[in-house]
N, C-alpha and C positions, 0 to 999 in steps of 0.2 A: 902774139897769137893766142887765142883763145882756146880752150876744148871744152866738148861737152861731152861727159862719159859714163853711160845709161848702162846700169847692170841688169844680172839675170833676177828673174823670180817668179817664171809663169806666170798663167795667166793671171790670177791678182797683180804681180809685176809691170805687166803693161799698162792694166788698169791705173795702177796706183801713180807713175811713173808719168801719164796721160795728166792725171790730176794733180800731181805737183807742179808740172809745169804752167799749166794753167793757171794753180791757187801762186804760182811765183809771178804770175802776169797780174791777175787781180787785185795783191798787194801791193805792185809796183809794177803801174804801165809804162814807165818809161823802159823797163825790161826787155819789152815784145819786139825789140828791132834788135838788141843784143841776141837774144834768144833766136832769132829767125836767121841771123846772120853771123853766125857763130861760125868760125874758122875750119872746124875740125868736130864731125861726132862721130865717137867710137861704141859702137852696138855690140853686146854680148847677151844673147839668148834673149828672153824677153826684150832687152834693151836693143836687139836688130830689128824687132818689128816696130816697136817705139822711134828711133833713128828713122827708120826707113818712111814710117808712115810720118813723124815732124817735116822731114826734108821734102816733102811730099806735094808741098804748094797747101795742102787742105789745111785751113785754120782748125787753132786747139779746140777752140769751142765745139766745133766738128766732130772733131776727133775723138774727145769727151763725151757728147752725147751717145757717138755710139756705143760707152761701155754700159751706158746707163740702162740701155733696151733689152729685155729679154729675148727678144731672136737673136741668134748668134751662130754663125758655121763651127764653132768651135766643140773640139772634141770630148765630152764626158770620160775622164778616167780615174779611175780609183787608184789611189797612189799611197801607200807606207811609208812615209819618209825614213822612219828610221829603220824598218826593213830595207830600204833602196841602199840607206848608207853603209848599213851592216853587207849588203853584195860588194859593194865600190871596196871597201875594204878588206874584203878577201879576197875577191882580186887581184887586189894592190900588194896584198900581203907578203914580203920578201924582195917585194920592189927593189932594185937598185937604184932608182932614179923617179923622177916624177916622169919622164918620158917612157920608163919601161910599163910606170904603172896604169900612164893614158893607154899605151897599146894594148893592154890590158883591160881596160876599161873599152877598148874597140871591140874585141870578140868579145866579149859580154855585152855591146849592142848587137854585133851582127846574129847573135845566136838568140837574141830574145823575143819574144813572137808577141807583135805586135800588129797594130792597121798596118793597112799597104800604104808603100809610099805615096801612092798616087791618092788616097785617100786626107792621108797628113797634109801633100801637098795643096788641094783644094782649102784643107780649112788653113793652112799657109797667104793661101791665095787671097782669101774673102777679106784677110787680117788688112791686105792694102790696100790704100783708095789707087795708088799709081801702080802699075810694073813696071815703070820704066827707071830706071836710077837717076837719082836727083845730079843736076849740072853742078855740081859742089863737092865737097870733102865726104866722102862716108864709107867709114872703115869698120865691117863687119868682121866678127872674128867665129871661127870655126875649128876642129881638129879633126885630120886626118886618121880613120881607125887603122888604118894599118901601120902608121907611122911614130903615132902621137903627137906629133909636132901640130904648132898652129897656123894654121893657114889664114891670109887676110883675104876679103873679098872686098874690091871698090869698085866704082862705076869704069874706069880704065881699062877693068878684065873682059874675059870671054863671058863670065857665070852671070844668069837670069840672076835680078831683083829678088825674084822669089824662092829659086833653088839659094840662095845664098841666107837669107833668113831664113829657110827651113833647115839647113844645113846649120845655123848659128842655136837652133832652139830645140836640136833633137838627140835631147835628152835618154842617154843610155840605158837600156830597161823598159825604157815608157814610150817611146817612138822610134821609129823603125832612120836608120841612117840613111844621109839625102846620098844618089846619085851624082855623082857630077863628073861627064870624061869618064874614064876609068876606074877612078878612085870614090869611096865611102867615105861621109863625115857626118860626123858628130857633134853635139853642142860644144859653143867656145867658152862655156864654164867652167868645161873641164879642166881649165890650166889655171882660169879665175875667172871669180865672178863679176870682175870689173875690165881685166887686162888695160888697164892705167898706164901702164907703162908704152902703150902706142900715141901716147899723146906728147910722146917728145919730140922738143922744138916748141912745143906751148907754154907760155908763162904762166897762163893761170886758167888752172880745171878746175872746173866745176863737176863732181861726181856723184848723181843721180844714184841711191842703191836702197832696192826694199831689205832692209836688214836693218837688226839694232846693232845701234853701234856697241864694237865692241865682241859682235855676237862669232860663235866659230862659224865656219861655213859650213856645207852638207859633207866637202870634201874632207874637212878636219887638216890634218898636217898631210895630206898629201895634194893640196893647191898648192901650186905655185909660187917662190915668192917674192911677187910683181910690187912693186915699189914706183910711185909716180918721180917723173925728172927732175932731181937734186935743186934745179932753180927753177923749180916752180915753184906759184903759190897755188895751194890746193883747196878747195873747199867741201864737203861733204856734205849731201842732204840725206840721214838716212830718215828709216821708219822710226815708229812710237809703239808705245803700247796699243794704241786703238785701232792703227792700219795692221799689227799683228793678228788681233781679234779680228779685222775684216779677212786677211788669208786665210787665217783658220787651217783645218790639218791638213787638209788638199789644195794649196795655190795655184794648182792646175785644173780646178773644177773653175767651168763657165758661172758656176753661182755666186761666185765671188766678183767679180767685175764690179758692178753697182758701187758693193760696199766697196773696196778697195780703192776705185776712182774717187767716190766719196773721202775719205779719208786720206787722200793724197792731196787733194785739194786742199784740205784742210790745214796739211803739214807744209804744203807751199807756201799757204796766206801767214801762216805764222813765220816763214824764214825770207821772207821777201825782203824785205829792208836788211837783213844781213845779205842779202845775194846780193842786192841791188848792190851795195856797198862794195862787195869784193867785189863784181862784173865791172863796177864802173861804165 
């Protein structure tokens, strides 16, 4: 069995993540029937609207063009990266556990004053060409704020297409946590940026992630530490210097799309014949 497994990085993240798959098809067409009929894709934040909208039926080319257009429903926010990390970390700070320090990380979204849900939601909404969940594998990931624990979201549940990618991409501090039943969630970054480890039972993942390799994450030492399955073979696509330059300090501004797609593209067509190779 195969996995495909799309990490977080806002919106340049989908952008980008749009255009690798693509530039992985352009360099190797024999790809596009592996890549469409992958066993298993596991979505975390960015990579649930990525997932959602691949599985979607709409071709990449599709998919692609839309990053490339300037109208966009998506929401303009000004964001401090390392101000957000410096909150996440005091927070966390005295943590017993990574689970004490997501619940933690829960009341610092529910207290933070952001759009309305229902606002978020719409520019949620516009991100998909389908709402309805693909007839296939698709394991979105999400955390419960009252809990911290991760909760998975797939076609087999109660939970909309859409509250469930809103719920995988909203980011504490910066968007307000999804509804769903009873319970508040929060992006499924929060444990990782990849959550790799829901791909067991797959021999060989393919891991989609706007980051340089190597790089720490926003969480630092209080991610998670998810490890992909013992026999698998794993492969990694990250970012380069140039798609970093296309994120730029806000990967959550819509300005970034264009460049980012662009530049994902780019880093596809160059790793194609290594995909092709380990996909078989």
């Amino acid at each position: 069995m195969r996995a495909l497994v799309l990490a977080g990085g806002g919106v340049a993240g989908i952008a980008w993540e749009l255009g690798v798959l693509l530039g992985l098809r352009d360099g190797a067409p024999d790809l596009r029937p592996a890549l469409v009929d992958v066993d298993v894709v596991i979505g975390t934040s960015a990579g649930a609207a990525v997932g959602a909208q691949i599985t979607s039926g709409v071709d990449l080319e599709e998919l692609y063009a839309a990053q490339l257009r300037s109208e966009t429903a998506e929401i303009e926010v000004d964001l401090d990266a390392e101000a957000l990390a410096a909150s996440y970390e005091a927070a966390a700070r005295g943590a017993e556990s990574p689970v004490v320090a997501r619940r933690r990380f829960g009341e610092l979204a529910l207290a933070a004053r952001t759009v309305s849900e229902a606002e978020r939601r719409a520019a949620i909404e516009a991100r998909l060409p389908s709402l309805d969940w693909p007839d296939r594998r698709l394991i979105l990931t999400a955390i419960d704020t009252a809990t911290g624990e991760l909760t998975t979201f797939t076609p087999h549940g109660d939970t909309s297409l859409v509250d469930a990618v809103a719920a995988s991409c909203a980011v504490p501090g910066v968007w307000p946590p999804v509804s769903i039943g009873e319970r508040r969630y929060m992006d499924g970054g929060m444990r990782s940026g990849t959550n790799v480890d829901l791909a067991a039972g797959c021999d060989r993942i393919l891991v989609v992630t706007p980051t340089l390799p190597g790089a720490p994450s926003l969480l630092g030492d209080l991610e998670a530490d998810v490890v992909a399955p013992a026999d698998a073979r794993v492969l990694v696509v990250s970012a380069n210097v140039r798609s970093m330059a296309a994120f730029g300090r806000n990967p959550l501004s819509p300005a970034t799309r264009a460049p980012s797609a662009e530049a994902g593209r780019a880093v596809g067509r160059s790793k194609a014949a290594q995909v092709a190779a380990f996909w078989g």
